[in-house]
Each structure stands twice: as C-alpha cells, then as structure tokens.
N, C-alpha and C positions, 0 to 999 in steps of 0.2 A: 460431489464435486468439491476440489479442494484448490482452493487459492497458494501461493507462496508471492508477498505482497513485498519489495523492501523498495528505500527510498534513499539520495542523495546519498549512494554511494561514491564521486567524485570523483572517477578514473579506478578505486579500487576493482580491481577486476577479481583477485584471490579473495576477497570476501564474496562477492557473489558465488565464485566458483564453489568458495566453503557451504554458503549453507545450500545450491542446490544436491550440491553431492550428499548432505545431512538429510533430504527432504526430495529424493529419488522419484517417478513414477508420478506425480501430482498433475491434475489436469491441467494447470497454467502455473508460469512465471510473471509475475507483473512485475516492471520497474513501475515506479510512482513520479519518473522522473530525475533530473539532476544526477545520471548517471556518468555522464561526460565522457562514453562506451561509443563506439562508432555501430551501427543499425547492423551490419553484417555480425559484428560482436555477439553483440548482444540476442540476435536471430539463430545465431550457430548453438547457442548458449540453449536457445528453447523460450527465449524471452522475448515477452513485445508490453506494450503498455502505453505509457504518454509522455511526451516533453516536460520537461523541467525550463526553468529560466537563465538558463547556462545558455550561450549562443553555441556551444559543442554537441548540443542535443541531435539524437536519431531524426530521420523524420517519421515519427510519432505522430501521432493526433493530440490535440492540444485537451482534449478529455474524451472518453469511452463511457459510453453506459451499457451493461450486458445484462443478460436477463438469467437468471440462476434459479430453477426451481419456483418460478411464478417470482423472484423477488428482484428488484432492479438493484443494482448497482453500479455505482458511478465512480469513476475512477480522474484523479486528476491528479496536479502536482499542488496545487493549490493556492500558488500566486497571483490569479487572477480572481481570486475567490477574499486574495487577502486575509488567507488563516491565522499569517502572526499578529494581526491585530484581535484573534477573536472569529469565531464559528457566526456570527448571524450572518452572513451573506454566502455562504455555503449552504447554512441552514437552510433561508430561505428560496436555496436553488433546489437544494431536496423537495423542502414543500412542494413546492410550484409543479415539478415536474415527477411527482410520488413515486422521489428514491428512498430503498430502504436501508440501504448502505449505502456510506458515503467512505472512499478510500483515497485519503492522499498524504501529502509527504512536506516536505517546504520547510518548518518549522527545525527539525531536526529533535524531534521531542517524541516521542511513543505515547500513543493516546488510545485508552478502547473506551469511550462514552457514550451511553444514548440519551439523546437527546428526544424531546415528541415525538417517541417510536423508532427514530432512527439511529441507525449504532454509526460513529464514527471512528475509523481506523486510520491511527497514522503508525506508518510500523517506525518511525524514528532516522535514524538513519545509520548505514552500515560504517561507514567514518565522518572524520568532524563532527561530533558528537559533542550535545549543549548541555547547559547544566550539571557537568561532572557522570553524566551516563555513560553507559556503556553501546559498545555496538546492537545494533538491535532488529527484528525485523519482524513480520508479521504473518502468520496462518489463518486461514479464514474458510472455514468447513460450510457447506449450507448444503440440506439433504430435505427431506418430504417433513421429516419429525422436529428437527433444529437448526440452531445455527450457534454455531463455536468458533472462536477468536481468540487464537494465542499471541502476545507479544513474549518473543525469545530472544536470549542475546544470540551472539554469535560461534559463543562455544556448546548450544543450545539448549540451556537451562529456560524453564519457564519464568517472566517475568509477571504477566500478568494474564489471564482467562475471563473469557465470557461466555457463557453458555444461558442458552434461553430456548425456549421450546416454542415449535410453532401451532 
C-alpha cells in the first residue's frame, strides 16, 4: 500500500497535477488539507483526504483515521491539533487513540519524526513555502515487513527518508 500525501497546495492545481503524473498507479492521493481545490477537482484528480482552515475547503472530514496493514493512521490538517505551536497535543491524540502514524499538513514545513513510536509526516507544502524551502510532498509505503516515508520536492528529488522495519 502506498500513500502520495501533499499539503497546502493553495489553488495550485499544476503542482498537484505534477507529482500525481511523477507517482502514477498509487493506492491513494491524500490532500492534508488547504488545497482551495473544489471537491469535484480534486475527486476527478483521484484524490480525497481532509479539510484545511481555508473557508474554500472540499467537503472533507475534518480528520480520517485508516487502518493500513494492522497499523492506524491518522490524517488531518492539523489546526485543531495546533501543530505550529508544537506536536504535544497531536501527540497526545495519537496516544489516546493508538495511532501509529500521524499525517498532517498546516505548518508549511516537511517533517518525518518519530516520536514514542509514532512517525509523524508533514509532507510540507506544494506552494507558499516557509523557511526558504522548496516545494514539497510526501510518500508513505506500509507493507507486512516495513514502513518507508519519503519527503520529495517537486521536481522529485529525495529530500529526506525513513525506513524502519516491522
């Protein structure tokens, strides 16, 4: 099973288009949110996922948790979680509810960190981009043996990898 994860793309539609065409065949598209895409869009596209804090948003779910291979994952945008201040109340929603991925977006920063078992992914964001980065987005593989997480730009060069075996 293979994720293609990206986040606060902002009406860019040609960036979406780019990397699903770089990344063909994949069991799902996630937006993470903040795509300011109309639901038909973004459904034509092969894509579904969760709201963003944009009032332009699909109607999405305001978070999804999917079960992948015995392992949960949770997907949100991450505003109600309050990620730019800082992962503890993320974290502690993973706790609570024994997710092992945690996926979301809001920040505009690219993150692959685990935390007490749990890996968090922000694939960054595909425009308006912080900190002098680049555009950016996220691969997320989970199989019976491991789980692999690429962050790539947009011309898709590897940025950063995780791989850990189960």
């Amino acid at each position: 099973m293979k994720l293609l994860l990206f986040s606060d793309n902002h009406r860019d539609r040609e960036a979406v288009k780019i990397i699903i065409g770089q990344n063909p065949g994949l069991t799902h598209y996630i937006s993470l949110g903040d795509s300011e895409m109309r639901e038909q869009e973004l459904i034509e596209l092969g894509v579904y996922g969760v709201k963003g804090n944009y009032p332009f948003e699909p109607k999405f779910p305001e978070s999804l948790t999917m079960d992948f291979f015995g392992l949960k994952v949770y997907l949100t945008h991450g505003h109600l979680n309050s990620v730019k201040l800082g992962l503890t109340s993320l974290l502690n929603h993973c706790l609570y509810n024994d997710v092992n991925i945690a996926c979301f977006g809001h920040t505009h920063r690219w993150m692959l960190k685990e935390i007490d078992g749990i890996l968090f992914i922000n694939p960054g964001s595909l425009s308006r981009t912080r900190m002098l980065s680049e555009a950016t987005y996220a691969l997320l593989e989970i199989n019976d043996e491991s789980i692999t997480a690429q962050i790539k730009s947009l011309t898709g060069d590897i940025i950063e990898e995780y791989n850990k075996k189960r």
